[in-house]
C-alpha positions, 0 to 999 in steps of 0.5 A: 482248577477252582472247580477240581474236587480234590487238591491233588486234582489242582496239583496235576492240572498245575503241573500239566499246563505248567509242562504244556506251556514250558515246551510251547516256549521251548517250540515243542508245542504248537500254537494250535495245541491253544487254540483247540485247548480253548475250544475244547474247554467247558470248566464245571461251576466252580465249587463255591466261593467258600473254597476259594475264600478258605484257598485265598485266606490260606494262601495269604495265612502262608505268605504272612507267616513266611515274612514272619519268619523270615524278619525273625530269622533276620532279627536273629542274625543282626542280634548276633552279629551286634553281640560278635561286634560287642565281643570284638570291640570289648576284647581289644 
């Protein structure tokens, strides 16, 4: 996958294995289909440190941003739920 051009090449190559592998589980593919896979394979040089520098900074950019926004959302709802206790509490 590191050496694909483009990332919609990633994406296919992806979701191909992810489908080849899902129905070797399942016993639709034989073991061999590995076996010939491996011997068949000859990866281009990966497109360059660079790339996959950018693809693992990116990734983890995401992941960060995500748990961000999570403990936000999280934050968000506690502070609610004390002002609906407050309101509860002050109202009896």
């Amino acid at each position: 996958m590191n050496a694909a051009p483009t990332h919609g090449q990633v994406f296919k190559i992806a979701l191909e294995a992810s489908s080849r592998i899902a129905s070797w589980h399942t016993g639709g593919v034989p073991t061999a289909w590995f076996e010939e896979a491996v011997r068949a394979h000859s990866p281009r040089k990966a497109r360059g440190t660079l790339r996959v520098f950018v693809t693992s900074t990116g990734a983890a950019a995401g992941l960060v941003l995500t748990g961000l926004t999570a403990s936000a959302v999280a934050g968000v709802d506690a502070s609610v739920a004390h002002l609906r206790v407050e309101k509860a509490a002050g109202d009896t």
